[in-house]
C-alpha positions in Angstrom: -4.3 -23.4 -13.7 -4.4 -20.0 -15.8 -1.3 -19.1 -17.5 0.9 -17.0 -15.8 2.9 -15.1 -18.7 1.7 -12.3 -20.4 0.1 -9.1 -19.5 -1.0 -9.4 -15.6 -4.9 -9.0 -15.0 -5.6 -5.9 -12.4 -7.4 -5.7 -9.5 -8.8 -2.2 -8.4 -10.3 -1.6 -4.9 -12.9 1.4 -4.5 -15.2 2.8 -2.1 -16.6 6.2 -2.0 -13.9 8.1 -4.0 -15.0 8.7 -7.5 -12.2 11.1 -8.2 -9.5 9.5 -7.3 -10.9 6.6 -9.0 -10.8 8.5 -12.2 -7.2 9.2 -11.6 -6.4 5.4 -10.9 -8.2 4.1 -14.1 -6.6 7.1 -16.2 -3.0 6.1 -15.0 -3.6 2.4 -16.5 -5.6 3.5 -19.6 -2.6 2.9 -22.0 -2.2 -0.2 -20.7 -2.4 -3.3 -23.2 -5.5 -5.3 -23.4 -6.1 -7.3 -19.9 -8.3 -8.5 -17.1 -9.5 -5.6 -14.8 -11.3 -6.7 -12.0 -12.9 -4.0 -10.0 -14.2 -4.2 -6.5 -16.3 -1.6 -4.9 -17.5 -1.9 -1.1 -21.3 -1.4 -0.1 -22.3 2.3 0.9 -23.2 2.7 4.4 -25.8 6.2 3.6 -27.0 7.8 0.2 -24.2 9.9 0.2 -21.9 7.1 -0.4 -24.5 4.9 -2.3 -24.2 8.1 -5.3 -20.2 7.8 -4.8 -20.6 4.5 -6.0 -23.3 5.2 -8.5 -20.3 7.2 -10.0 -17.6 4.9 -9.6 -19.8 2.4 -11.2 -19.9 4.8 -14.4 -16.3 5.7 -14.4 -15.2 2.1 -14.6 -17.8 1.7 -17.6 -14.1 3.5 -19.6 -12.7 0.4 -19.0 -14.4 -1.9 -21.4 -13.0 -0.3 -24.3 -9.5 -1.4 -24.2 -10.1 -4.1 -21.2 -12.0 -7.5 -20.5 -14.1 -5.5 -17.3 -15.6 -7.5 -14.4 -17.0 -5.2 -11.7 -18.2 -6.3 -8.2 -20.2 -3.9 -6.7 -21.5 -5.1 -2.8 -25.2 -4.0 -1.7 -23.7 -3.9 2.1 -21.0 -2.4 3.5 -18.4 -4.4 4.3 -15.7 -2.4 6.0 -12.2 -1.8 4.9 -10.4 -5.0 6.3 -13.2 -7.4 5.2 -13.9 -5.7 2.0 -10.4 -6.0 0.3 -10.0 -9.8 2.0 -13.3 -10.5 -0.1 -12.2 -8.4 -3.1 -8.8 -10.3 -2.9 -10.8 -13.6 -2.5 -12.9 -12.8 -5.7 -10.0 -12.1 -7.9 -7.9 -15.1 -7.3 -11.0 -17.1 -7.7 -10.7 -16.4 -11.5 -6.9 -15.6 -11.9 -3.8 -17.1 -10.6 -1.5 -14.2 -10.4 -2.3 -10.3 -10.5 -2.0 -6.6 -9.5 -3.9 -5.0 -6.7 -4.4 -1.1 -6.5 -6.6 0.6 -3.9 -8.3 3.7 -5.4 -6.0 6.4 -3.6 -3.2 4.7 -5.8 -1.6 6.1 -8.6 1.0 4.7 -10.9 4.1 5.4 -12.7 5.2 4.0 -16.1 7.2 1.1 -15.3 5.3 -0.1 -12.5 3.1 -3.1 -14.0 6.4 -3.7 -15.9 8.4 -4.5 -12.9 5.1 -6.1 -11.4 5.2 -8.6 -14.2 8.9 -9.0 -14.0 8.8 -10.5 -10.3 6.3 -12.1 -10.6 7.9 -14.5 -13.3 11.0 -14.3 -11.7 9.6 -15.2 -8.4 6.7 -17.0 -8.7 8.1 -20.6 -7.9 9.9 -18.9 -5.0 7.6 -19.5 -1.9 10.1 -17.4 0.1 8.7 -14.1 -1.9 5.1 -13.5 -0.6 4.5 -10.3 -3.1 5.8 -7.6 -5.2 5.5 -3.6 -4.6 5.9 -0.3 -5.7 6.5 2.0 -3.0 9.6 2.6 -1.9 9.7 4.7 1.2 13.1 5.7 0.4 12.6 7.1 -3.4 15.4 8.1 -4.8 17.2 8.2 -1.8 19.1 4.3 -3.1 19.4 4.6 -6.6 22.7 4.1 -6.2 21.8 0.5 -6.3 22.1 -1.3 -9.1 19.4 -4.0 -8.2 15.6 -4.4 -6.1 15.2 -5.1 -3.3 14.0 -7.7 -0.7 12.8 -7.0 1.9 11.2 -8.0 5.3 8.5 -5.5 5.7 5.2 -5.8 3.7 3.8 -2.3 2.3 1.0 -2.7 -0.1 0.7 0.5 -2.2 0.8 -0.8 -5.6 1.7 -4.0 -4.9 1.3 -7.5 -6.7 1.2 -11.5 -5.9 0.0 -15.1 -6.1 -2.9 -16.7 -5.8 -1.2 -19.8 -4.0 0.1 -16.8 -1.8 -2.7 -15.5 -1.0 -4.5 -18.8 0.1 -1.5 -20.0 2.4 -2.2 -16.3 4.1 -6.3 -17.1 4.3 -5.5 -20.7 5.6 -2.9 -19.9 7.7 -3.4 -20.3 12.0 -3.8 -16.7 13.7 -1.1 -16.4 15.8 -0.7 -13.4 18.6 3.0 -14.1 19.9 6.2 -15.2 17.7 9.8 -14.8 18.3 11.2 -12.7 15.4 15.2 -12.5 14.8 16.3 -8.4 15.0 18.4 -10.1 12.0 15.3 -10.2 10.1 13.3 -6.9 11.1 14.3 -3.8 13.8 12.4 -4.4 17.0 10.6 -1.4 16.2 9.0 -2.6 13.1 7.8 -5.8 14.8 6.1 -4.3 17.6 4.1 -2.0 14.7 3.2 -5.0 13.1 2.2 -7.2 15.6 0.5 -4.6 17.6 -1.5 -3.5 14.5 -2.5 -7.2 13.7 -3.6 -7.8 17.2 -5.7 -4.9 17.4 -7.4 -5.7 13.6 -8.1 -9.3 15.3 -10.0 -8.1 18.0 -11.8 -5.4 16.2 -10.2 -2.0 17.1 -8.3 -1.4 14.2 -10.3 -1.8 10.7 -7.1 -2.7 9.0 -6.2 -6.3 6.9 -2.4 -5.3 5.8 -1.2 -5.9 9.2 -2.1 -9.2 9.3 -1.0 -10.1 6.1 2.5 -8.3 7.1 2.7 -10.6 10.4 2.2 -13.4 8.4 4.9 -12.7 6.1 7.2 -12.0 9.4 6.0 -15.0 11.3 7.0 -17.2 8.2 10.0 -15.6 6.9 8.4 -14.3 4.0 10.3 -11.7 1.0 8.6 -8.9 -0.6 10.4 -7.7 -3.9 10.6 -3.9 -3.3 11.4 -1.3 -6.3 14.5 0.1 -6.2 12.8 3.4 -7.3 9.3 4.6 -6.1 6.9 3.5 -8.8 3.2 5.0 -7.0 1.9 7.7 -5.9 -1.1 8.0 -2.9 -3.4 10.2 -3.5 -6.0 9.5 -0.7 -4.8 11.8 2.0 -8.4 13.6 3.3 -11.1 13.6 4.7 -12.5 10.5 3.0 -9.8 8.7 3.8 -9.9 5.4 6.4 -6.1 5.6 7.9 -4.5 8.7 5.8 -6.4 10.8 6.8 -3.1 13.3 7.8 0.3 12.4 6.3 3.1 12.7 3.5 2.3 11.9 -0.1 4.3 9.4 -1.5 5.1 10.2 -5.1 6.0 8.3 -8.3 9.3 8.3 -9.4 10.6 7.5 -13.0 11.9 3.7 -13.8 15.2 5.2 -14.7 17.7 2.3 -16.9 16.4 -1.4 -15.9 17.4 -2.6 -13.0 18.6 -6.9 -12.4 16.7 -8.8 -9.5 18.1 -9.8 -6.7 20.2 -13.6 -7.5 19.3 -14.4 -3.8 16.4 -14.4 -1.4 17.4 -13.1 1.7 16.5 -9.6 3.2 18.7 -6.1 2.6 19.0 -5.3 6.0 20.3 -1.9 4.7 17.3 -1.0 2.9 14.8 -2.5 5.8 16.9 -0.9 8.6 17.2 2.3 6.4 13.7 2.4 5.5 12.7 2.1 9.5 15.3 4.7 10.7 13.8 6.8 7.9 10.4 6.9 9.5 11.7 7.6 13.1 13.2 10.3 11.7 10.6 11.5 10.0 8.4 10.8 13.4 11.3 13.4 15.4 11.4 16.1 13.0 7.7 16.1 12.8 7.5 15.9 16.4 10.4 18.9 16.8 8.4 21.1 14.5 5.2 21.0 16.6 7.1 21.8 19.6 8.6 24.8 17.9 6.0 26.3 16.6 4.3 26.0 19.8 6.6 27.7 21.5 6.9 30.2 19.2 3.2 30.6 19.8 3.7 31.1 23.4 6.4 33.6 23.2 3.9 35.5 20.6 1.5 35.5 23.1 3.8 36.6 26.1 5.3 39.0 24.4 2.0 40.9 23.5 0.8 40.3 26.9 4.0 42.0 28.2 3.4 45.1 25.9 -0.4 45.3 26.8 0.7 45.3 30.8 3.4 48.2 29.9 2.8 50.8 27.2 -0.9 49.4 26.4 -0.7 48.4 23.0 
């Protein structure tokens, strides 16, 4: 098996987005010398096939300060298929990496902490990964420590190979009891509803699965106890994001310790989930109110066209 000290080797995921491609490979350029692996799904019209044209010769910066391997596909593959085969290429040649998709941007620190865990953790089969994003941002640095946590987000994120084949060998299962002690009701449902549907071919997602598998097994993700990414892929040639909130990098602040024991912060995953259904209400209240403030515009001038005729 490789050796797994040292600077991690990188895996980028591309398709179609040349300039937020640029962005990803200029926010690692002052890395130190590495493996970069990137992976760029087939183009489905010209349009796309000149996207990756470009991509193709952004990635050629690379191979001055990095060992470059590039793995362009002829066919279009389809997000969920195209980053399980971009995940099974990479850990064919490397035991332990980095994975960034090409709307992800990242802060200093972040392959730092990346490495960290995944020295600390790696004979830990409780932990299945390590991420960046921290839904809540700044809003726990109070702690003095990372976090582990239940829920499986994968922007900017970071695992095993070993990992990552118990995942690819592992039965699909549609129905498993998990505790509320271990995730909100609410978070299940998401998950297992988004796995289900990426299954059966409604949903072009592969997070979701890996998520229920981690849920389904009792599996740990090492979360950040500041955010460390940023997404830049909100638009139009987006898959998912297309609408939606940025999540931006924050700094690294003083170093932080790892958690001694592996066991989920309920505090952070239950804080984390009532963040989002608040963020779901007040997005929802602001609709309605503009709405209706829409519809009293519009009564009101009807009111003064019926009366004075203006």
């Amino acid at each position: 098996m490789e050796e797994t000290s040292g600077p991690a080797p990188i895996l980028i995921i591309a398709y179609r987005r040349p300039k937020e491609i640029q962005r990803v490979v200029d926010s690692v350029s002052t890395l130190s010398r590495r493996n970069i692996y990137l992976f760029c799904d087939g183009p489905r019209d010209e349009i796309e096939a000149n996207s990756q044209r470009e991509i193709a010769q952004i990635s050629e910066q690379l191979q001055t300060n990095f060992s470059l391997h590039t793995n362009f596909q002829r066919a279009h593959l389809g997000l969920r298929n195209g980053v399980i085969c971009a995940l099974d290429w990479f850990f064919s040649h490397e035991s332990r990496g980095v994975i960034l998709e090409d709307d992800i941007v990242v802060a200093p620190g972040f392959i730092d902490f990346c490495e960290a865990a995944l020295d600390v953790f790696e004979s830990d089969q409780r932990v299945q990964q390590v991420v960046g994003s921290n839904p809540l941002g700044m809003k726990l640095r109070f702690s003095n420590r990372h976090f582990l946590s239940s829920r499986m987000d994968c922007w900017g994120w970071a695992t095993w190979r070993d990992r990552w084949l118990e995942f690819r060998a592992s039965p699909v299962k549609f129905e498993h009891p998990v505790s509320r002690f271990w995730a909100p009701k609410r978070m299940v449902l998401e998950i297992q509803n988004g796995h289900f549907a990426a299954i059966n071919g409604t949903l072009d997602s592969w997070a979701y699965s890996w998520a229920w598998h981690a849920l389904t097994n009792g599996k740990l993700s090492v979360v950040a106890s500041v955010n460390l990414v940023e997404n830049i892929g909100n638009g139009a040639l987006a898959t998912h994001t297309k609408n939606g909130r940025f999540i931006k990098a924050g700094g690294m602040g003083k170093p932080r310790q790892f958690p001694k024991i592996a066991k989920p912060d309920l505090i952070f995953v239950y804080a984390s989930e009532a963040l989002k259904v608040g963020g779901f209400a007040l997005a929802r209240l602001k609709r309605r109110t503009l709405k209706g403030a829409a519809w009293v515009t519009r009564l009101l001038r009807r009111v003064l066209r019926e009366t004075i005729g203006v």
